[in-house]
One Martini backbone bead per residue (centre of mass of N, CA, C, O) as a GRO file, in nm:
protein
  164
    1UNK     BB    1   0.162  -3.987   9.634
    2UNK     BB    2   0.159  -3.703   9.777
    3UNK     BB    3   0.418  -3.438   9.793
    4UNK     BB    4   0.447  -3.123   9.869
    5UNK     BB    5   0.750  -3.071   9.794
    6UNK     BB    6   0.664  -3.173   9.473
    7UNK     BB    7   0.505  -2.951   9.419
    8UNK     BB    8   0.658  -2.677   9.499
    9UNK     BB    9   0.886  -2.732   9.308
   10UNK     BB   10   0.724  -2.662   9.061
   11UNK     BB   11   0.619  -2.376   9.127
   12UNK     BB   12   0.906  -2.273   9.129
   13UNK     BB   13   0.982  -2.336   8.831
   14UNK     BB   14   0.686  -2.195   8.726
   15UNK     BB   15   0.717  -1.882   8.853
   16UNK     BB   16   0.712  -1.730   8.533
   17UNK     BB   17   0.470  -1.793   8.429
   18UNK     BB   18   0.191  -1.670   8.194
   19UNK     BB   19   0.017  -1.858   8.290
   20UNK     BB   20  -0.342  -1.959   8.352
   21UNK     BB   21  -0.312  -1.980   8.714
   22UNK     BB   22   0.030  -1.941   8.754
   23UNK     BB   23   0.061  -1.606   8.789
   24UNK     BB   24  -0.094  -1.556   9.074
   25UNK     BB   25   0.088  -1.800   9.198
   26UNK     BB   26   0.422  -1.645   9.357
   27UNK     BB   27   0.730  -1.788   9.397
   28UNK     BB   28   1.016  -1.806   9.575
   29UNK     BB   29   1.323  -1.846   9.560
   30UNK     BB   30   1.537  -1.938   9.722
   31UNK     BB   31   1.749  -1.825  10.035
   32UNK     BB   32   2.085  -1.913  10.125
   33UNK     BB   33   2.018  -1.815  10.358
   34UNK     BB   34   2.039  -1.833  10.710
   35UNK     BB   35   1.879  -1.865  10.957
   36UNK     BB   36   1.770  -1.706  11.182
   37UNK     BB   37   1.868  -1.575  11.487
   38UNK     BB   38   1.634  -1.677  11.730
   39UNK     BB   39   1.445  -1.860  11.510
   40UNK     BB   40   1.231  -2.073  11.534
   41UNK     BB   41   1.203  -2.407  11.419
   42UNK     BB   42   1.096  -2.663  11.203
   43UNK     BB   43   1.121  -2.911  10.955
   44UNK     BB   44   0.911  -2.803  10.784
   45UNK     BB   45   0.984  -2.481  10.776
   46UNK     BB   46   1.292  -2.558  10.636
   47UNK     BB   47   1.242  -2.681  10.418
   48UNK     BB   48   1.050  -2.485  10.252
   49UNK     BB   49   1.279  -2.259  10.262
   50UNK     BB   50   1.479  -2.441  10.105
   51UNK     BB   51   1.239  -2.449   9.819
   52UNK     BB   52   1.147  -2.144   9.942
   53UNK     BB   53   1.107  -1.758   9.958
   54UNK     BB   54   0.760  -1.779   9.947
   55UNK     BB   55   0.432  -1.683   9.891
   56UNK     BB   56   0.199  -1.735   9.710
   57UNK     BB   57  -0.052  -1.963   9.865
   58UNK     BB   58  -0.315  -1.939   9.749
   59UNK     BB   59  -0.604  -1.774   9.858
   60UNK     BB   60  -0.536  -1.829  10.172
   61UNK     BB   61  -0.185  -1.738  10.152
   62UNK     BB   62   0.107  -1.588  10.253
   63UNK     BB   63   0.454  -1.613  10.263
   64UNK     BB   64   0.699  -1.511  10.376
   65UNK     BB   65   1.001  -1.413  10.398
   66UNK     BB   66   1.305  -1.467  10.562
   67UNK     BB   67   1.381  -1.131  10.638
   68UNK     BB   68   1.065  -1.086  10.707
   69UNK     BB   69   0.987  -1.279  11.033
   70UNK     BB   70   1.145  -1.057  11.220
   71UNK     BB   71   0.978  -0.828  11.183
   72UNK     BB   72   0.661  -0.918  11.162
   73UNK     BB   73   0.684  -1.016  11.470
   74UNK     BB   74   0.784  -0.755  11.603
   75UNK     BB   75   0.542  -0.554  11.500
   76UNK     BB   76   0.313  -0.764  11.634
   77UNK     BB   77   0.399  -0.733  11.897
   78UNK     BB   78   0.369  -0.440  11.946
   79UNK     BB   79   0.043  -0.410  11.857
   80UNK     BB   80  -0.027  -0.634  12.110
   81UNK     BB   81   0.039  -0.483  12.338
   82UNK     BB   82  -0.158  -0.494  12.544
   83UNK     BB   83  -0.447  -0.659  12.447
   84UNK     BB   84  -0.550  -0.717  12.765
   85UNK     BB   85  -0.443  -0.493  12.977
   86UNK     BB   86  -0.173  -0.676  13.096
   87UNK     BB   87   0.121  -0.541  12.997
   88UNK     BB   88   0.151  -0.770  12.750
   89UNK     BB   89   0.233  -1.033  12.542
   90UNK     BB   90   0.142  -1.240  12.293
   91UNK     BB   91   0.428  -1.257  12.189
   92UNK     BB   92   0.730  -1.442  12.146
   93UNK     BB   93   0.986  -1.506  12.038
   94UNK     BB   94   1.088  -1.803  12.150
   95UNK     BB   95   0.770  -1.928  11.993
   96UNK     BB   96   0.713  -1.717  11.747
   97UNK     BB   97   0.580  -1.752  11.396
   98UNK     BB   98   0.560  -1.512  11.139
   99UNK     BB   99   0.483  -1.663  10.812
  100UNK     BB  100   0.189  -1.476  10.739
  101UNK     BB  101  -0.106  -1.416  10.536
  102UNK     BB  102  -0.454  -1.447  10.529
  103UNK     BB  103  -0.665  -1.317  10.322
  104UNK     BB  104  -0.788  -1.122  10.564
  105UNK     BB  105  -0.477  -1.049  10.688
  106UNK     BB  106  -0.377  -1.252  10.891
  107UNK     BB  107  -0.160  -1.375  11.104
  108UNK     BB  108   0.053  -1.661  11.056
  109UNK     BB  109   0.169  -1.816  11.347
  110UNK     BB  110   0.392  -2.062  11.484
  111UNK     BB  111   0.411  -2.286  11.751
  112UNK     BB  112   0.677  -2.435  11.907
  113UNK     BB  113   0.508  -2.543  12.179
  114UNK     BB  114   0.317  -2.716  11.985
  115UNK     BB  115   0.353  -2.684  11.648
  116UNK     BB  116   0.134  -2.502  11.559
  117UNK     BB  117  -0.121  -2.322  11.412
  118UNK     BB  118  -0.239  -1.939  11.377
  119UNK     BB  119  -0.466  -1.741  11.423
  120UNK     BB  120  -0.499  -1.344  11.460
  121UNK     BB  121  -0.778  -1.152  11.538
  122UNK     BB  122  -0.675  -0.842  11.634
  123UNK     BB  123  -0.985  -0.691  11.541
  124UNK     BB  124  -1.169  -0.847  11.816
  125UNK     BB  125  -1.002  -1.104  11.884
  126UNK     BB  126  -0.856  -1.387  11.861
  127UNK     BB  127  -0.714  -1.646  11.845
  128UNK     BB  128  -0.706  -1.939  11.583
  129UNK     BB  129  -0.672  -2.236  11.542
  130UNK     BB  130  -0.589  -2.532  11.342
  131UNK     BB  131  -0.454  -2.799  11.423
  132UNK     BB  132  -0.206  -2.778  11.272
  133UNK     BB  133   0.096  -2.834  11.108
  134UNK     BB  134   0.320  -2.767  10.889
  135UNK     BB  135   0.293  -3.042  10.752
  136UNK     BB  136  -0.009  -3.071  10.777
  137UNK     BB  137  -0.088  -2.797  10.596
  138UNK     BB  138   0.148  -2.866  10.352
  139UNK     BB  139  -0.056  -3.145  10.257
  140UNK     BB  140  -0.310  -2.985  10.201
  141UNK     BB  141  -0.236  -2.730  10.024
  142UNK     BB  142  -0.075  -2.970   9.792
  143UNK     BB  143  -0.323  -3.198   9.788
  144UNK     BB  144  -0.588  -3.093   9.810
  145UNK     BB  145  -0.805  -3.039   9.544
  146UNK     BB  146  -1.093  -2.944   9.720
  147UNK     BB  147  -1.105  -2.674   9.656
  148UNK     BB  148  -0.990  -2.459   9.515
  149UNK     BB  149  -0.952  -2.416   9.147
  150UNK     BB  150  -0.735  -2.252   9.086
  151UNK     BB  151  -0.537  -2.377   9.252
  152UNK     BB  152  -0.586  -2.686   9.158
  153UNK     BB  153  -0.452  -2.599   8.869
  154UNK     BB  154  -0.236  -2.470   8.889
  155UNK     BB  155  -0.085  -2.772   9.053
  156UNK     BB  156  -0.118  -2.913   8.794
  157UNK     BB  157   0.062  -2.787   8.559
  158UNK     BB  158   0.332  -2.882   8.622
  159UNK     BB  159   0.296  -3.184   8.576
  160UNK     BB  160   0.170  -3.188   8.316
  161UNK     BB  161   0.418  -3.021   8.150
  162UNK     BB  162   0.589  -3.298   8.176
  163UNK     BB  163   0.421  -3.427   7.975
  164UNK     BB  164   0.429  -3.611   7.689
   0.00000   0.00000   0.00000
């Protein structure tokens, strides 16, 4: 059965490859520093965090490093602020938690409150849930094969390699 941490583990390994198309999708090694203090997080946000430290993962999402999660959610906190004219903010520190940006540049949500995924369009849109937790998103992002093929072919590469 497929496994995402093993998945994810072989892309940071093969990270530097210049073969196509594993040099699109640049995954960074993990960051040994400790997580942000205040800053909310599941059992899979922490491994992934421990396993990479983001990148492009997919044509679908990239995900920031972790020195960048508490920046991009306050600036993002501060765009929508007042976004429905009532004075509030759409995000809270202590539960919202800015992962990446989808590829229409949408930020990547996790709610601690919920455990959900959702993107935010907020160039006239609202909310987007996803219905997924962090790690059944990342359990179809690297192992679910029948989407984009570029991706697909990509995570096939590194498995490949270690065959012999």
């Amino acid at each position: 059965m497929c496994n995402w941490r093993q998945r994810l583990s072989a892309l940071v390994a093969a990270r530097e490859s210049v073969e196509y198309p594993l040099f699109v999708f640049r995954v960074r090694p993990p960051d040994p520093s400790p997580w942000p203090a205040g800053l909310p997080s599941s059992d899979a946000i922490r491994e992934f965090y421990g396993l990479c430290d983001g990148g492009v993962l997919s044509l679908e999402a990239s995900w920031f490093a972790k020195h960048e999660l508490i920046p991009r959610r306050d600036d993002l906190r501060g765009q929508l602020f007042d976004y429905r004219g009532d004075g509030k903010h759409v995000l809270h520190p202590e539960r919202h938690v800015v992962l990446g940006e989808d590829s229409a540049g949408a930020p990547l949500i996790w709610d601690a409150e919920s455990g959900e995924l959702s993107t935010f369009y907020w160039k006239g849109g609202d909310w987007e849930p996803w219905g997924l937790s962090v790690d059944a998103y990342l359990q179809r992002l690297f192992c679910d094969e029948s989407g984009d093929e570029l991706w697909a072919n990509a995570l096939r590469m590194p498995a490949d390699a270690t065959k012999e």
